[in-house]
GUSE-335875 format. One record per residue: residue in one letter; x, y, z of N, C-alpha, C, CB in turn. Coordinates in steps of 0.001 Angstrom, whole numbers, padded with zeros to 6 digits, always signed. Atoms other than C-alpha are relative to their C-alpha. Glycine has a CB too. Example, Ala and Ser with C-alpha at 12.3 -4.5 7.8 and 13.67 -1.06 7.14 Angstrom:
<rs>
a+000890-001190+000000+012300-004500+007800+000900+001200+000000-000992+000027+001246
s-000820-001190-000060+013670-001060+007140-000770+001090+000730+000414+000462-001415
</rs>
This chain:
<rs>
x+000259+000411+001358+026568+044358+018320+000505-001416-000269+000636+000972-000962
x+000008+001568+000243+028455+040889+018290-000568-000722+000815+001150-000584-000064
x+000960+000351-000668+026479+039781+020771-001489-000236-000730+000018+000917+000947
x+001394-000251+000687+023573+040296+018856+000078-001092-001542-000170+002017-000432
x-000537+000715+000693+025614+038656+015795-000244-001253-000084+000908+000147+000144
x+000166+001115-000637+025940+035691+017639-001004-000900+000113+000188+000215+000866
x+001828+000706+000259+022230+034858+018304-000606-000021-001190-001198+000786+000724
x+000864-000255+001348+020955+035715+014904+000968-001155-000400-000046+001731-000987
x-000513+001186+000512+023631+032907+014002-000492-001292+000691+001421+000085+000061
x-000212+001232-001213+023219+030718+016631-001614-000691-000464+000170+000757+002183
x+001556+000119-000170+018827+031242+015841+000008-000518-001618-001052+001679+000501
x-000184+000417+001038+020003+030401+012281+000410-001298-000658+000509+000643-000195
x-000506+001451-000810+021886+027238+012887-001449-001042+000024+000601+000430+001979
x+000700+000816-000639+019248+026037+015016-000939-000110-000851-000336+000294+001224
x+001111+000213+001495+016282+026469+012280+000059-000902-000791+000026+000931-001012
x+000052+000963+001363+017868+024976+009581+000094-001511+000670+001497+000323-001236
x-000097+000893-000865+019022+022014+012179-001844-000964+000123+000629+000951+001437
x+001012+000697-000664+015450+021488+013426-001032-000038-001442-000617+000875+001554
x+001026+000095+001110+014219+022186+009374+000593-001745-000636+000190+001653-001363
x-000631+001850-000221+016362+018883+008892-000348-001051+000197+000623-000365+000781
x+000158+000699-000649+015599+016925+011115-001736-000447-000167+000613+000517+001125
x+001564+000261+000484+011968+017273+010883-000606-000371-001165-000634+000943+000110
x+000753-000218+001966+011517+016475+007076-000640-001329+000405+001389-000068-001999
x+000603+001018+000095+009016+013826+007414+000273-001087-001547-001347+000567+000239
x-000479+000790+001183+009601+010444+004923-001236+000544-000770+000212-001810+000161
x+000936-000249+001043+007860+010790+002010-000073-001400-001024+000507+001412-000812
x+000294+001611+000649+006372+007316-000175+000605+000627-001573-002207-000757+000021
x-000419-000375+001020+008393+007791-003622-000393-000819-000999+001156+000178+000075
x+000312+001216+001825+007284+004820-005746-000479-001438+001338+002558-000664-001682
x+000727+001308-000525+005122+001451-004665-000026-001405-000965-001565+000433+000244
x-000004+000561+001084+005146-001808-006079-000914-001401+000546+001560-000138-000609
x+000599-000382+001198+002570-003246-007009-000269+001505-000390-001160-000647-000004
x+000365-001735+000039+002008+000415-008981-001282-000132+000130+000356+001000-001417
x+001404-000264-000547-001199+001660-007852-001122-000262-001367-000065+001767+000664
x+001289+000032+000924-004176+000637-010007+000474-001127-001156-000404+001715-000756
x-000547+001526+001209-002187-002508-012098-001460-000915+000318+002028-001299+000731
x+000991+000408+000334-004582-004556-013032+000558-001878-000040-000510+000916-001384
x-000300+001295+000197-002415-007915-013161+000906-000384+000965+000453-000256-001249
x-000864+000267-000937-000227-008429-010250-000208-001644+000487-000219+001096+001128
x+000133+001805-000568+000568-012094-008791-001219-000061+001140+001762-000677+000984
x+000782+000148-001321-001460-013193-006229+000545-000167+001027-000780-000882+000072
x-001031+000663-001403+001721-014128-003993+001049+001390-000085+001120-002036-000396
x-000414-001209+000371+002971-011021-005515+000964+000964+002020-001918+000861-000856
x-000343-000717-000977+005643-009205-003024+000062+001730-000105+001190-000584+000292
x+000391-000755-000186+004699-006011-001544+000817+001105+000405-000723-000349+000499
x-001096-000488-000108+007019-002867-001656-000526+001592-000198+001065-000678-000997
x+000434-001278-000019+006934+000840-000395+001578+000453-000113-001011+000492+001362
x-001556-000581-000208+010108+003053-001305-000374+001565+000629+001064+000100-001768
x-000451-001766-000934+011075+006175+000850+000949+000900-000712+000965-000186+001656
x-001121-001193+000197+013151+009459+000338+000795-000313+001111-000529+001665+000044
x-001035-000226-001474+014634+008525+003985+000017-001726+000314-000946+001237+001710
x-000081+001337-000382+015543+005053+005496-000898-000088+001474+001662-000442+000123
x+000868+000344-000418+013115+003635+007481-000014-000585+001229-000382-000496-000720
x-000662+000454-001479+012919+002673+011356-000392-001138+000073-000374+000724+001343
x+000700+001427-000105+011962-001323+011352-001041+000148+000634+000701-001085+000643
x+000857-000025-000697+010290-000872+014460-001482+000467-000148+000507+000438+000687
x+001413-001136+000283+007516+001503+013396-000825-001510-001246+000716+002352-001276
x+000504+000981+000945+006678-001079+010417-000636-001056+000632+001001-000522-000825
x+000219+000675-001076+004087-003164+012332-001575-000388-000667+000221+000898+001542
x+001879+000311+000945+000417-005120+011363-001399+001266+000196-000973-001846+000996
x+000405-001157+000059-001106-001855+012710-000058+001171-000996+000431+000258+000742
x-000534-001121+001442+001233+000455+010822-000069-000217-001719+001647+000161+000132
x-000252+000628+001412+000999-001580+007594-001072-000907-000055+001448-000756-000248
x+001029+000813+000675-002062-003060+006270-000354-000665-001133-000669+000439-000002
x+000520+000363+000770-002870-005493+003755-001164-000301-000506+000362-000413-000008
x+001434+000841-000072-006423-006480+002902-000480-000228-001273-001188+000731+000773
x+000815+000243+001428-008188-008091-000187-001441+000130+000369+000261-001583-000744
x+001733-000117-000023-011632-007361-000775-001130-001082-000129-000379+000798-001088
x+000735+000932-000740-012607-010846-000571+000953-001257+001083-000887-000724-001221
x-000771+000680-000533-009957-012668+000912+000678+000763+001889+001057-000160-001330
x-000303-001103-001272-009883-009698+003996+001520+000061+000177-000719-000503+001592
x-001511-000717-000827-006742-008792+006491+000789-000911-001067+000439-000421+002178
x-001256+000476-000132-003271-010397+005611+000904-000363+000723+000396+000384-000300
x-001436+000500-000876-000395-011976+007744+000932+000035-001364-000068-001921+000933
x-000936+000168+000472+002529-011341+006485+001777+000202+000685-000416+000658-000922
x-001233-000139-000438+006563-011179+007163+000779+001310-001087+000702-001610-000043
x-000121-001188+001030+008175-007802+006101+002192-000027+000552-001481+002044+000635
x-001216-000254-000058+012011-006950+005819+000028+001475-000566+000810-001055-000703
x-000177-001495-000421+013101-002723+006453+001421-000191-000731-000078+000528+001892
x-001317-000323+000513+016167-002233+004066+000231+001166+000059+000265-000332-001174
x-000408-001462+000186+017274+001605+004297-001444+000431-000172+001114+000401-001347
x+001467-000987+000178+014483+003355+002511-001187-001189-000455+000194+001469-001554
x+000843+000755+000885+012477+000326+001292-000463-000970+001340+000861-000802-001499
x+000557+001200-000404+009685-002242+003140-000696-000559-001328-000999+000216+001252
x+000377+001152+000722+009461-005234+001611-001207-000918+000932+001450-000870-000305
x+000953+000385-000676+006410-007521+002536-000545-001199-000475-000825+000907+000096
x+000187+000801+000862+006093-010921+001848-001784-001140+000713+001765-000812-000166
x+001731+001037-000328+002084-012945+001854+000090-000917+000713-000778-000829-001178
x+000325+001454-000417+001497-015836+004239-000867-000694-000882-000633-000072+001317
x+000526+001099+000952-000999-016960+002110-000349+001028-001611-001712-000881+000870
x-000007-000680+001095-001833-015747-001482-001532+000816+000587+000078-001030-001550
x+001438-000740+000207-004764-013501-002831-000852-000487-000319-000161+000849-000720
x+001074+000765+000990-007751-014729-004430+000037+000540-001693-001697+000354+000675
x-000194-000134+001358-007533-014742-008503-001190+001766-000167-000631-001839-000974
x+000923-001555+001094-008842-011062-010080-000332+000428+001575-002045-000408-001544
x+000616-000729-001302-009032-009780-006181+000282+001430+000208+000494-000648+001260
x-000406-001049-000072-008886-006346-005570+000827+000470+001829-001316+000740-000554
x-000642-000667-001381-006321-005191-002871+000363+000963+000269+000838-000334+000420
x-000258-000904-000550-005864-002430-000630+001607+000161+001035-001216+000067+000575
x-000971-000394-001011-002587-001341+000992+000093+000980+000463+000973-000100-000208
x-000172-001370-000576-002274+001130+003397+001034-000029+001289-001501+000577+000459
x-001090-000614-000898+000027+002685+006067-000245+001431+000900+001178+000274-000975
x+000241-001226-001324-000283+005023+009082+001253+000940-000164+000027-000756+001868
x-000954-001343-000217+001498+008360+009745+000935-000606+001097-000898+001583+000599
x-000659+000321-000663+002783+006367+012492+001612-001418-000309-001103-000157+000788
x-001322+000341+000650+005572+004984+009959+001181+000891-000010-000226-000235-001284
x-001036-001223+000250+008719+006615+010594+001164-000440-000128+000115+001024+001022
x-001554+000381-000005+012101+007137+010128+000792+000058+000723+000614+000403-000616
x-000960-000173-000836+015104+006984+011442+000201+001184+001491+000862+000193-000972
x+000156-001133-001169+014669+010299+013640-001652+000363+000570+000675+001520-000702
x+000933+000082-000456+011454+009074+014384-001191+001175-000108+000421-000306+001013
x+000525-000797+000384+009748+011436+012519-000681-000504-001004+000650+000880-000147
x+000751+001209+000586+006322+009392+011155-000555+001095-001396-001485-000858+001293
x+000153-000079+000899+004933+009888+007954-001565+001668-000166-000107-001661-000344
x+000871-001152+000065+002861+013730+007615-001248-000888-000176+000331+001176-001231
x+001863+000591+000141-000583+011528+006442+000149-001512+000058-000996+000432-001805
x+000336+002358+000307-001418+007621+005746+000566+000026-001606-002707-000938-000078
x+000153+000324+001253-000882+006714+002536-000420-001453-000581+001091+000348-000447
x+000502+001306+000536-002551+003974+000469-000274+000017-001811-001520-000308+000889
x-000010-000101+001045-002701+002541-002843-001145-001737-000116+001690+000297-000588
x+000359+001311+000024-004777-000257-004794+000042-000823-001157-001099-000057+000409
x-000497+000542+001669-003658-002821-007380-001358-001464-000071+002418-000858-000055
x+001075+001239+000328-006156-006187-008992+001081-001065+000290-000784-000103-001790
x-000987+001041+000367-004451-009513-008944-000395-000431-001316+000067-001199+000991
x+000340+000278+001210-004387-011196-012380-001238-001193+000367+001377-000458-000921
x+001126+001075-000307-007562-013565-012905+000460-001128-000224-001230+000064-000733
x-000847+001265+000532-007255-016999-013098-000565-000678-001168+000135-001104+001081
x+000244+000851+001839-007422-019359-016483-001477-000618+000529+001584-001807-000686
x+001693+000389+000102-010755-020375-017358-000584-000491-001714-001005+001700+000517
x+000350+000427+000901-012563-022097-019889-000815+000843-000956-000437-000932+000380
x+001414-000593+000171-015348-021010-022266-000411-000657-000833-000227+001338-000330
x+000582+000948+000373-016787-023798-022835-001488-000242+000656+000888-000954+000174
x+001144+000234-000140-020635-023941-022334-001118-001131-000484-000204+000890-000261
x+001162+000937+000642-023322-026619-022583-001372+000117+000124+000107-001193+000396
x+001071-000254-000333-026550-026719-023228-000730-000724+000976-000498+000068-000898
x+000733+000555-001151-028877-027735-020318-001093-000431-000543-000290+000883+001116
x+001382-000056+000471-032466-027095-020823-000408+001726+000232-001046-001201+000984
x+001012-000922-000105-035065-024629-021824-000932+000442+000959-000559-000223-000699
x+001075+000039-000782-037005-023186-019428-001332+001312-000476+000698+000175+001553
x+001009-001141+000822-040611-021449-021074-000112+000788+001137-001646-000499-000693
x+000221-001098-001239-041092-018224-019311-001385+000439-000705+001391+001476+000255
x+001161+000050+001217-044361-017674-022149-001254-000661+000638+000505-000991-001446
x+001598+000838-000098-047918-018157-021203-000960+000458-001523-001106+000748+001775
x+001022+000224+000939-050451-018775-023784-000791+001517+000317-000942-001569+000301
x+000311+000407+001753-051576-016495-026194+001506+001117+000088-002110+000687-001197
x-000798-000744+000014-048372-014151-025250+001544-000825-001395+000230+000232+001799
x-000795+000639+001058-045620-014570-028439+001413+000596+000746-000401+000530-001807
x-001551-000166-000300-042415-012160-027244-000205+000391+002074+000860+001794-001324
x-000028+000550-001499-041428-012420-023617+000880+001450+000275+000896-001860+000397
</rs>
């Protein structure tokens, strides 16, 4: 009977151990927040974790930037604990819509990558503009004996 004790502890232990260990990170908050509508265009780029984060894994693969007309991104990123930071080589284009995303192959510290991808997508703010219009010319679109066009 303690024999038996023993293992049912020992098989108990080890569970919670390997339920631990395995908790995959989880994305807790992003910044830009997903779907802003005014973000910079040089705007720095920021994913927070529940767990601290392995540098290595953080990589132009694992971490994607792309604008929808301005395409991919280069950028330089810094891994604080639970947080990548991610800063633009070059800006966005004014009112651009960008995509960030991230592979499962982001992980943490016990090298345990992220259960799915995750991605989010914010606008940049537009840029200043006039509205100032002049007139040109008329051009008739009207043939004879026709009155509304």
């Amino acid at each position: 009977m303690r024999n038996l004790a023993r293992v049912i502890t020992t098989i108990a232990l080890l569970t919670a151990a390997d339920a631990a260990r395995a908790a995959a990170p989880v994305v807790t908050s992003v910044y830009p927040a997903s779907q802003r509508v005014n973000a910079g265009r040089s705007t720095i780029i920021e994913a927070h974790f529940d767990q601290d984060i392995d540098d290595a894994s953080v990589t132009p693969t694992t971490f994607r930037v792309y604008g929808r007309w301005s395409g991919p991104h280069s950028w330089t990123k810094v891994v604080t604990g639970k947080t990548i930071s991610v800063t633009l080589d070059d800006p966005f284009f004014a009112g651009e819509w960008v995509t960030i995303s991230m592979s499962k192959d982001i992980t943490n510290q016990g090298a345990e990558g992220l259960d799915k991808g995750y991605a989010w997508n914010f606008w940049t703010a537009s840029g200043q503009a006039s509205n100032t219009l002049t007139y040109e010319t008329r051009v008739n679109c009207r043939v004879s004996p026709e009155t509304w066009v």
